[in-house]
KOLROMI-272878 format. One record per residue (C-alpha): residue in three letters; residue number from 0; x, y, z. Coordinates in nm, 3 decimals. Example, Ala and Ser with C-alpha at 12.3 -4.5 7.8 and 13.67 -1.06 7.14 Angstrom:
BEGIN
<node rest="ALA" nr="0" x="1.230" y="-0.450" z="0.780"/>
<node rest="SER" nr="1" x="1.367" y="-0.106" z="0.714"/>
# end
This chain:
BEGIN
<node rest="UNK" nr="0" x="0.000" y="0.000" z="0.000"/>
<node rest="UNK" nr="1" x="0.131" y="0.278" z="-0.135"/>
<node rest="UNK" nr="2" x="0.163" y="0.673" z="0.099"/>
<node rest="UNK" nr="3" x="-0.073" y="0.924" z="-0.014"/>
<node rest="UNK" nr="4" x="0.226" y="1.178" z="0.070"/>
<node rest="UNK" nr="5" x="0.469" y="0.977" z="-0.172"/>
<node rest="UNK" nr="6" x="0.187" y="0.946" z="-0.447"/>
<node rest="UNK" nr="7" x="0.257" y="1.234" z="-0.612"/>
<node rest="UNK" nr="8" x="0.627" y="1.261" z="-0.575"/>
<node rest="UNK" nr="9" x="0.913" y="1.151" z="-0.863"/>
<node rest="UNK" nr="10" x="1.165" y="0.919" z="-0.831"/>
<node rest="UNK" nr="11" x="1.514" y="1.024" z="-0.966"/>
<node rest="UNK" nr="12" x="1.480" y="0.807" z="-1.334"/>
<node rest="UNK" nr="13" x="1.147" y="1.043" z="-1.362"/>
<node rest="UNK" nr="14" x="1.327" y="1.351" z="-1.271"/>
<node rest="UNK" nr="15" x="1.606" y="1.279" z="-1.472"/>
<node rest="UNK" nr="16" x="1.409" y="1.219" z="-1.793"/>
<node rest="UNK" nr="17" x="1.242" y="1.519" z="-1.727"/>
<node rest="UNK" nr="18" x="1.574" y="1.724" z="-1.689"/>
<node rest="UNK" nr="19" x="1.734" y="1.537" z="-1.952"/>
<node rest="UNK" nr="20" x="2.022" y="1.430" z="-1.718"/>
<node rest="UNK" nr="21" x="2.191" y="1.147" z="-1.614"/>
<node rest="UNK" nr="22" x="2.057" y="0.997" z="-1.271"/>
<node rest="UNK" nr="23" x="2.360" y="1.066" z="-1.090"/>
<node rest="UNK" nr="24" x="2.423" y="1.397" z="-1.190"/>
<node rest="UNK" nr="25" x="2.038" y="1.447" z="-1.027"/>
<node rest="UNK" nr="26" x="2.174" y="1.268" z="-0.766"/>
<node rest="UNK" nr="27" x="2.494" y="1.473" z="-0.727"/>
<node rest="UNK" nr="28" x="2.266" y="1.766" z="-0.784"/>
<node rest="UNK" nr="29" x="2.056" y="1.661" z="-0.475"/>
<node rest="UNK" nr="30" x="2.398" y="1.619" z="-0.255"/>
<node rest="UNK" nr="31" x="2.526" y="1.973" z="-0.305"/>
<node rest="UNK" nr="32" x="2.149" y="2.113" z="-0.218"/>
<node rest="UNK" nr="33" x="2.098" y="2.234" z="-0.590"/>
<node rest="UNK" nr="34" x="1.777" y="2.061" z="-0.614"/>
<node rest="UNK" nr="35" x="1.546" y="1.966" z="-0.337"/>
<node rest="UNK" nr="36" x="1.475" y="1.589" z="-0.248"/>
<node rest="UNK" nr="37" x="1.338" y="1.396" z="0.010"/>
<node rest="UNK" nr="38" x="1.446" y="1.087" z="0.155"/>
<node rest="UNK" nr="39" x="1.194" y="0.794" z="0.168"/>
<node rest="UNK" nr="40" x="1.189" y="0.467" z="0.321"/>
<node rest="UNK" nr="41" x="1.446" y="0.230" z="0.511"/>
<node rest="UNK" nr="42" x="1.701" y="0.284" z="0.237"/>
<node rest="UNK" nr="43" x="1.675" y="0.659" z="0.153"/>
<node rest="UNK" nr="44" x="1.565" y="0.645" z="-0.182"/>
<node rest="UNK" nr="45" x="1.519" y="1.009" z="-0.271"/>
<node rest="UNK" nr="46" x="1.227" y="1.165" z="-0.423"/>
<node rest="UNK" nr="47" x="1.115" y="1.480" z="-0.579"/>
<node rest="UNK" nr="48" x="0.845" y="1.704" z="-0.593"/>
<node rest="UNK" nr="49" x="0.658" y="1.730" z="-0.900"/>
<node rest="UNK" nr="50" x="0.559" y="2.137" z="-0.827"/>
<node rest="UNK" nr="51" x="0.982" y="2.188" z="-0.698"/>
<node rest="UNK" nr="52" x="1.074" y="2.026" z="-1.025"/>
<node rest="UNK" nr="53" x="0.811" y="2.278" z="-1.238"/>
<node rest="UNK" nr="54" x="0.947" y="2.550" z="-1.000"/>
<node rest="UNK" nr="55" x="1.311" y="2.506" z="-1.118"/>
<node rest="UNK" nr="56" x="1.241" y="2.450" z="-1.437"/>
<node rest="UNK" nr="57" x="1.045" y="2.783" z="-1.438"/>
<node rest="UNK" nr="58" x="1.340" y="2.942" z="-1.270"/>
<node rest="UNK" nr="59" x="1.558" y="2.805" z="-1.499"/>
<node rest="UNK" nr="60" x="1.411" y="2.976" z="-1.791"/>
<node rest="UNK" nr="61" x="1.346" y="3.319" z="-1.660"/>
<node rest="UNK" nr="62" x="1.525" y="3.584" z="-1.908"/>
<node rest="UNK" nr="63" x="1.533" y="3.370" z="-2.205"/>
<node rest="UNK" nr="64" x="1.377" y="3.600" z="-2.497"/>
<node rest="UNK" nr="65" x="1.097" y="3.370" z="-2.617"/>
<node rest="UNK" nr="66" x="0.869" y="3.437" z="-2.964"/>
<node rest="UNK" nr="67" x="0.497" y="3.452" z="-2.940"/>
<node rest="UNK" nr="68" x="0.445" y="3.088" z="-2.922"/>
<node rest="UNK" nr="69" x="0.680" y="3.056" z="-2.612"/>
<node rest="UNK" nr="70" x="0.962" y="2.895" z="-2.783"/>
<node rest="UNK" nr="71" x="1.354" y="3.107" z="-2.773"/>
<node rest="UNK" nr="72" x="1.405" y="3.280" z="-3.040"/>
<node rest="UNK" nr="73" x="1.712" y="3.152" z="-3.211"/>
<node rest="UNK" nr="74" x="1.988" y="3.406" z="-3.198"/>
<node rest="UNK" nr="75" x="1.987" y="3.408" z="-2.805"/>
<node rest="UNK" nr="76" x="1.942" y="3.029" z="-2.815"/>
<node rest="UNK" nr="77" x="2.341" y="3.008" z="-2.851"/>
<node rest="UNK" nr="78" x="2.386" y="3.185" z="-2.608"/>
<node rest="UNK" nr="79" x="2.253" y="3.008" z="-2.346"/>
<node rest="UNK" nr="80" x="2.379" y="2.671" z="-2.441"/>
<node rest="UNK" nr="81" x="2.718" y="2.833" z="-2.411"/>
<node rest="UNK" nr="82" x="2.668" y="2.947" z="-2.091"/>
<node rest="UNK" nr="83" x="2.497" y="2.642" z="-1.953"/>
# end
């Protein structure tokens, strides 16, 4: 029987498909307090908020010029990849 507090969390293969990041870089991520997760169970097996995971991703993307249908507009796409 499954928690109703755990039911809507992610485990760290979900998170890191969603990221598009290897599992222990989320994992490494998650060790140096970058990204929030909470430890579950007799082994620790972390977890992740869906809404901190839409929060950072939000975050993330704040100041990125976007076109009228939301994607970046080319030119400043560079840009960021470089930085990142």
């Amino acid at each position: 029987m499954k928690n109703s507090l755990t039911d809507n969390m992610l485990t760290v293969r979900e998170v890191s498909q969603i990221l598009h990041v290897h599992s222990n870089t989320l994992r490494r991520w998650s060790d140096l307090g970058l990204i929030k997760a909470y430890r579950i169970g007799p082994r620790g097996d972390r977890r992740f908020k869906q809404e901190d995971i839409t929060l950072m991703l939000l975050e993330e993307n704040k100041g990125i010029p976007t076109n009228a249908n939301g994607s970046m507009t080319i030119d400043k796409t560079d840009e960021y990849v470089i930085s990142r």
